[in-house]
C-alpha positions as CSV (number, residue, x, y, z in Angstrom):
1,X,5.5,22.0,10.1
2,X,2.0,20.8,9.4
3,X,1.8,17.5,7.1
4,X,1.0,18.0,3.5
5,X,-2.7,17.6,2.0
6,X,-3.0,15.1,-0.9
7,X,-4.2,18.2,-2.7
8,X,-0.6,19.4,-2.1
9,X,1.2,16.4,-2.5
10,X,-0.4,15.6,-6.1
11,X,0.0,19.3,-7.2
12,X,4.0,18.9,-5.8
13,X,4.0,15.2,-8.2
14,X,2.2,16.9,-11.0
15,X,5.3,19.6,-11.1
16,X,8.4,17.2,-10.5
17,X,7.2,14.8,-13.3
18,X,9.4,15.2,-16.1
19,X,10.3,12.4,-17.6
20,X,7.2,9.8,-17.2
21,X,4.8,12.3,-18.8
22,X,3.1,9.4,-20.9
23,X,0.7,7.5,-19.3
24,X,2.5,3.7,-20.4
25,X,5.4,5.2,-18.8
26,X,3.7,6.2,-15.1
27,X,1.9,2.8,-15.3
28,X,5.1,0.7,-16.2
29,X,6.8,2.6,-13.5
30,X,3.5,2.2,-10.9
31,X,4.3,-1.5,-11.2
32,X,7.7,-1.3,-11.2
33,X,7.3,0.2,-7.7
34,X,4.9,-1.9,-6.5
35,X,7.2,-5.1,-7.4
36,X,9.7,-2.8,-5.6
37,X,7.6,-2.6,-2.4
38,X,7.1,-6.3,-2.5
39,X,11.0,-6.9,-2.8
40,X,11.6,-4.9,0.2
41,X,9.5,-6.9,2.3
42,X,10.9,-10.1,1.0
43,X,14.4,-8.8,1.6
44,X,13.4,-7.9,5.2
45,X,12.9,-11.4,5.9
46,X,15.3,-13.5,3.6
47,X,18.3,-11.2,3.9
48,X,17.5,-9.1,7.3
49,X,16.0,-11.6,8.8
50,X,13.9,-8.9,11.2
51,X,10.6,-10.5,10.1
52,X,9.2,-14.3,9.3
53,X,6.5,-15.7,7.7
54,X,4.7,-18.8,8.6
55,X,2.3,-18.8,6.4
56,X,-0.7,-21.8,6.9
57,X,-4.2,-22.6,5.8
58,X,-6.3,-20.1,7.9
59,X,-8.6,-22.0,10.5
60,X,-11.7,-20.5,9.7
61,X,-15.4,-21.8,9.6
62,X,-18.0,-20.5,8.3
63,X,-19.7,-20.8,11.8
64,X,-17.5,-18.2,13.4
65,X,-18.9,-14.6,14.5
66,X,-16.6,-11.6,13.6
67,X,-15.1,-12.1,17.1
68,X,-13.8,-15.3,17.1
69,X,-12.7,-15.3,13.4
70,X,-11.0,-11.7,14.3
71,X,-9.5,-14.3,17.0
72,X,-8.8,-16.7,15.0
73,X,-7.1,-15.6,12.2
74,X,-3.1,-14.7,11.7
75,X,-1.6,-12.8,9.6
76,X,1.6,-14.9,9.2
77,X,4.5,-12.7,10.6
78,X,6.7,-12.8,13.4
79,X,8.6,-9.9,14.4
80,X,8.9,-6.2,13.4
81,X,10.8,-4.4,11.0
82,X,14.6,-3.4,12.1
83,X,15.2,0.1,11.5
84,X,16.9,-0.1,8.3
85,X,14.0,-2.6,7.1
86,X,11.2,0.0,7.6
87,X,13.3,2.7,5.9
88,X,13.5,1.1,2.9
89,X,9.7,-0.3,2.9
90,X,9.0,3.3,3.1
91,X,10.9,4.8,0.6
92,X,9.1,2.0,-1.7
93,X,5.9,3.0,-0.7
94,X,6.8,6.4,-1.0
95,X,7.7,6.1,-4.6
96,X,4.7,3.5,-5.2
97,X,2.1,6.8,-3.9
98,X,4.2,9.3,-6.3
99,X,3.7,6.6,-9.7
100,X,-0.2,6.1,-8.5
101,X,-0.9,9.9,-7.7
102,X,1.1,10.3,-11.1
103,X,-1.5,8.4,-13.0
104,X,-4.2,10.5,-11.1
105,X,-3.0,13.5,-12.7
106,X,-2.7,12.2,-16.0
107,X,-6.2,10.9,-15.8
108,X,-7.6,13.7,-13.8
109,X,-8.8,12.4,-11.0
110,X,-8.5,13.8,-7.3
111,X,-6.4,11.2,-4.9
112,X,-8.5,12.7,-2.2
113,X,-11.4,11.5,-3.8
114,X,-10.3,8.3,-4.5
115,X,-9.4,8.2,-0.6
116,X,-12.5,9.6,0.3
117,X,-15.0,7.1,-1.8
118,X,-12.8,3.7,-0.6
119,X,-13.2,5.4,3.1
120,X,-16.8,5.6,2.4
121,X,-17.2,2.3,0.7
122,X,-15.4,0.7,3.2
123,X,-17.7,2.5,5.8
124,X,-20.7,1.6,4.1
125,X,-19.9,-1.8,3.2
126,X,-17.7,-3.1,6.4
127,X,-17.0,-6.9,6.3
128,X,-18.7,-6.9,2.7
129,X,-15.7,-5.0,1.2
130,X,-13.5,-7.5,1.9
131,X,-11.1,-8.3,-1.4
């Protein structure tokens, strides 16, 4: 089976969305997911244990190239997702892409496009896109 186009997979959202029709309701619930992703991660590491932070004052000068920053900096984990860890993370994500591509049907707006114009900004912009 071929994976699904965002076309598809916003036309399948717009048709299973029942309840959440108003648009305070999808955004209430986008954040509600998104503080549900967060708590999945935290639970990896304070209840699982499967991943750690260490998290420290980057070492970075403004006299680096790209290279040796690239080098340079961490990204403060340890360890990889168990299993059971990455399931869940998923299924938050998951539900985090239905509530956004929710709002992009109430507002009318194309998730493809919105993928395609951060792909090209982030093409076009490289290092300067950096948030």
């Amino acid at each position: 089976m071929n994976a699904p186009t965002m076309e598809q997979f916003q036309q399948q959202v717009s048709e299973l969305l029942l309840r959440h029709r108003s648009l305070l309701d999808v955004m209430s619930k986008l954040g509600q997911s998104s503080a549900s992703v967060n708590r999945a991660v935290t639970k990896a590491v304070t209840d699982c244990g499967c991943i750690e932070l260490n998290a420290s004052r980057q070492l970075y000068s403004g006299e680096m190239n790209l290279e040796e920053a690239k080098e340079t900096l961490v990204n403060h984990l340890s360890g990889a997702l168990c299993e059971h860890c990455k399931d869940v993370v998923k299924s938050e994500l998951g539900r985090n892409l239905f509530y956004m591509t929710a709002m992009c049907n109430l507002l009318q707006i194309q998730l493809d496009e919105v993928v395609s114009e951060e792909y090209n900004k982030c093409s076009t912009l490289g290092l300067f896109n950096l948030t």
